[in-house]
N, C-alpha and C positions, 0 to 999 in steps of 0.2 A: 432515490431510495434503493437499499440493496432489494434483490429478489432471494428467494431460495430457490433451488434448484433442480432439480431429483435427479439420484443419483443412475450413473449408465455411463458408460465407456467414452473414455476420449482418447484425440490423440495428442495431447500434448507431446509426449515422448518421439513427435518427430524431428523435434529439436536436433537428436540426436543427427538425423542425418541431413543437417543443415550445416552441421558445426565444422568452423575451420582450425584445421590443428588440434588445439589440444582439448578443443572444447568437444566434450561427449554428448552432453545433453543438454540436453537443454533444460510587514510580515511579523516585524517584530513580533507580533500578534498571534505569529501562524497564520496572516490572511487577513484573518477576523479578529478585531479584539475580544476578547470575551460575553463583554455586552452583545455586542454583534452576534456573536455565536448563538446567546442565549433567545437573541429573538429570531431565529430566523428558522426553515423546515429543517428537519431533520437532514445531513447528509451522507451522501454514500461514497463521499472522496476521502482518497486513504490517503493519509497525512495530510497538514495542512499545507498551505503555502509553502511557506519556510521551511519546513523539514522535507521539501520535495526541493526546493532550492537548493537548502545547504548538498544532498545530494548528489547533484547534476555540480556544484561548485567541487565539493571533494574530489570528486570523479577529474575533474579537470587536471588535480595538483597532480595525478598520476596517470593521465592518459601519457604517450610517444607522441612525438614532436609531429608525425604523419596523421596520426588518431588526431588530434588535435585539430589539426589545419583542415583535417577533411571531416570532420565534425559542424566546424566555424561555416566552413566553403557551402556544405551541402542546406545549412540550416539559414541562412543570409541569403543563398541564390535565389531559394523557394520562404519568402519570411511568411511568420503567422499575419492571417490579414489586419489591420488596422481597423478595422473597420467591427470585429469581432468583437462581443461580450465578453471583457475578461474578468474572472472571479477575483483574481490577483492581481492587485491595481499598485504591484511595484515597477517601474518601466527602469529600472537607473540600469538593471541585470543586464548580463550577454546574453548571446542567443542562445546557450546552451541552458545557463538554468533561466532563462524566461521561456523556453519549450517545454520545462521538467513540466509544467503544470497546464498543459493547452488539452493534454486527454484529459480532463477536467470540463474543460471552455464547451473542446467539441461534440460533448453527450448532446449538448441541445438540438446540436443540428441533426447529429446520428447518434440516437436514441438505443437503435441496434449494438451499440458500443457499451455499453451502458454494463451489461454483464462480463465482458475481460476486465476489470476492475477488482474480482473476486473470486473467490474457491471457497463451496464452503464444505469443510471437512468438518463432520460431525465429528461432537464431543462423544468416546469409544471410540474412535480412530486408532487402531492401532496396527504395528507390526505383527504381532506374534502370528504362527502360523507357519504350514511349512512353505517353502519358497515361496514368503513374502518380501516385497521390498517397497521401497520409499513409491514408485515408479506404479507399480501396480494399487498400492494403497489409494494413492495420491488423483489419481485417473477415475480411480469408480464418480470420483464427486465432479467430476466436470460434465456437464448436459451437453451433449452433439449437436442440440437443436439452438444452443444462444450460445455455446462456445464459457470460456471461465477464465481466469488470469493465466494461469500455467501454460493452457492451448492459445491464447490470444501473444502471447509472450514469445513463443515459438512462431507463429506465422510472420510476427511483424518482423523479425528477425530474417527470417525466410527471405521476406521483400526484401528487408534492406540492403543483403549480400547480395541479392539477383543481378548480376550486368543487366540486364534485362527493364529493370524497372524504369518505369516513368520518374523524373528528377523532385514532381511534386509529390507523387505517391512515395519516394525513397524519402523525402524530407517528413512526410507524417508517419513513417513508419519507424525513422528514427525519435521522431517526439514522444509515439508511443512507446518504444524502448526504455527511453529514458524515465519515464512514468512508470511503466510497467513493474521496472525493476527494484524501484520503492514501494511498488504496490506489494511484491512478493514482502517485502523485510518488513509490513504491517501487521501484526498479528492478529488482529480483527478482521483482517480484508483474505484471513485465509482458515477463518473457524465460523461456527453456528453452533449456538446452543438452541435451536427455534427463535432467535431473539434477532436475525438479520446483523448480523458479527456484532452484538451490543447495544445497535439501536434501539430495540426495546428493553435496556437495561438500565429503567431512570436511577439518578443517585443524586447525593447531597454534595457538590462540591467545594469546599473549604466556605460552608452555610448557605452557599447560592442553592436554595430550594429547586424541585425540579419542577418545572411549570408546565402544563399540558400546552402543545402550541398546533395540535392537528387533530379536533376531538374525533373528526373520522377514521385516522388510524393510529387518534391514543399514543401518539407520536409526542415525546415528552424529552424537554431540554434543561441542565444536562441529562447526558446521558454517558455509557464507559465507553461507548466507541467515540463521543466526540471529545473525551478525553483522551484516547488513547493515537488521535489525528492531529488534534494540536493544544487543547488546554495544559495537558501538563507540560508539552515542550514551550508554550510560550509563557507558562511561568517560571520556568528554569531559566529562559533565557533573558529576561526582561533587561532592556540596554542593548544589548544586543543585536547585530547585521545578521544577515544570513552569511555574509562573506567571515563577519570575527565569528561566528560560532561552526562554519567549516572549517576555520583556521585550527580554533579551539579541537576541534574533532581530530586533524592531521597530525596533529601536535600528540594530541592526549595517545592514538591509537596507531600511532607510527611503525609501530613494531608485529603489532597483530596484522594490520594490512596487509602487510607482504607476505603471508601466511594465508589470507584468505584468498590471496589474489594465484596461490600456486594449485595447478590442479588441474581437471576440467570446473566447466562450468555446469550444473548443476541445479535447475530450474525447480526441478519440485523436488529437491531435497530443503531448496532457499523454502519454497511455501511450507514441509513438514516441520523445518525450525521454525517458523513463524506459530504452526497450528499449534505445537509442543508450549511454545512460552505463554501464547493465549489461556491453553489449561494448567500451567503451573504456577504464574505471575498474572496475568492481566486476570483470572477469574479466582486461582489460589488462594492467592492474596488478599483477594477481599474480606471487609471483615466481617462481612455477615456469609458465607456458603452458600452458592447458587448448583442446587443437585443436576445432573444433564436429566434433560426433559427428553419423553420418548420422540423419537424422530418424527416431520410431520412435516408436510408440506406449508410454510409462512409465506403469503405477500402482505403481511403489515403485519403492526404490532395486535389486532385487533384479534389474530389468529391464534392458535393453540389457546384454547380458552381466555383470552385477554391478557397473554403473556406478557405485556410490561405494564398492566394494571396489577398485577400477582406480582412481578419484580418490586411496582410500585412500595407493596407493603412492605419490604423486607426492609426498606428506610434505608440502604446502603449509604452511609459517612462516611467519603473519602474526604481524609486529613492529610497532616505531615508526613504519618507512618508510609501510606500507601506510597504519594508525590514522593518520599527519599528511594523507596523501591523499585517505583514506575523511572525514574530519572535515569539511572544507569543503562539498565535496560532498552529503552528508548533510545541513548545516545552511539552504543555497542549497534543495533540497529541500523539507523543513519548513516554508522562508518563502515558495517558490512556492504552496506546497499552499493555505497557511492566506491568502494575499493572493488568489488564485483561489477558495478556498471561501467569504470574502467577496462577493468578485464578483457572486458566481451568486447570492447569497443576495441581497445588494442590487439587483438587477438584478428578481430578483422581487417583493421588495416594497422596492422606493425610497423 
């Protein structure tokens, strides 16, 4: 489950003095078939499956012939163990995106992991002010004491360039990477309306009623965050590989890539695009108005007055209209993520 977090100073922003060159700062199913989805707890993994695949795949078409090899090298020498609990029971994958989804696996074992998976920027986030910027906004909302996606995103990076590191600690630093950097391009996995990026925001969708499945934390499936991780991308995709629908993606956004890929690289500016599309499309869009709730410290839905018992009534019906909305979005997404997770990777070894 996600936590919330109270807000206080971080340092993600050391990113910046990590960076090499130019870098400043720093399944079909989705996993689960929907059935699946609908019976099982609530969860706090941003994207599902496949859309953390397709990711880690994209990212391949345009890593350098050096990124590449030394991607393959580093992740094959030190493999995920066999032996591990894997959420994502596709094995045909490479190492690259059968890694996308291991910070995932590995919460069970280290639990402490569990919060770099998120950022939650309250709904009123904003810029305005005088010398505000993305960097300083972005930082109040990560906790020093459990760390956040932004700050967890920079350290693993940190390891991964050290000459210094251990070969197995560089190989899960790079898994993390690879996760991480889908976890920024989620937009649930970088906002809070008190609802735990969505999870307490039960809905109807296309007539699948929302079911209580955790009467202790009122924990209710679906819900818009587990829409916005994999129901709507596995119903856009249906037929579909993770490999034809990276293909699909290269194809469709060939042009924008190499646009996103120039620049530095840009860690919590990627989270405030994300926090930005959650309040204008993932919450905008809905067709009932969910108002921001006054800020307040949530570990389950059961808090802020029974906030997804009170979402419950509002009866949210996501249909066609929503799905044609959520789809684009969602896909623009995917190919920032995996065009940027290139980046970083090339950037370090060119």
């Amino acid at each position: 489950m996600r936590h919330e977090v109270a807000e206080g100073p971080c340092t993600a922003n050391r990113f910046r003095g990590f960076a090499p060159r130019g870098i400043l700062r720093a399944t079909l199913f989705a996993c689960f078939a929907l059935v699946a989805a609908f019976s099982s707890p609530a969860p706090a993994r941003a994207w599902g499956c496949q859309a953390h695949q397709i990711i880690a795949l994209l990212a391949e078409k345009h890593l350098t012939p050096h990124a590449l090899a030394t991607v393959q090298e580093i992740l094959n020498s030190n493999p995920i163990n066999p032996d591990m609990k894997r959420i994502c029971k596709e094995r045909s994958l490479d190492a690259m995106a059968d890694s996308s989804t291991w910070a995932d696996d590995i919460r069970a074992q280290r639990p402490e992991t569990s919060p770099w998976h998120y950022i939650n920027i309250r709904f009123g986030a904003t810029l305005r002010g005088a010398g505000k910027d993305v960097d300083e906004v972005v930082e109040k909302f990560c906790d020093p004491r459990e760390s956040c996606l932004t700050h967890a995103t920079a350290e693993q990076f940190a390891i991964l360039r050290s000459a210094e590191t251990d070969p197995r600690k560089k190989a899960d630093a790079l898994r993390f990477v690879i996760h991480f950097v889908g976890d920024l391009h989620q937009p649930l996995h970088n906002s809070t309306n008190n609802d735990q990026g969505g999870n307490c925001v039960p809905v109807n969708y296309f007539g699948a009623l929302p079911q209580l499945r955790n009467p202790r934390t009122e924990t209710y499936l679906p819900n818009l965050h587990g829409l916005w991780d994999y129901d709507i991308l596995a119903r856009a995709t249906t037929g579909k590989t993770a490999e034809q629908a990276a293909a699909d993606l290269d194809q469709s956004y060939r042009r924008k890539i190499a646009g996103w890929q120039k620049g530095p690289a840009d860690i919590e500016a990627w989270s405030w695009e994300s926090f930005q599309l959650a309040v204008t499309k993932v919450y905008g869009k809905l067709p009932v108005r969910i108002p921001a709730e006054v800020p307040q410290p949530v570990k389950s839905c059961v808090d802020d007055n029974h906030v997804s018992a009170r979402m419950l009534k509002l009866n949210e019906r996501i249909g066609e209209p929503y799905q044609k909305m959520a789809v684009p979005a969602i896909r623009e997404r995917l190919a920032q993520a995996g065009a940027r997770l290139a980046m970083l990777l090339n950037e370090l070894w060119p």
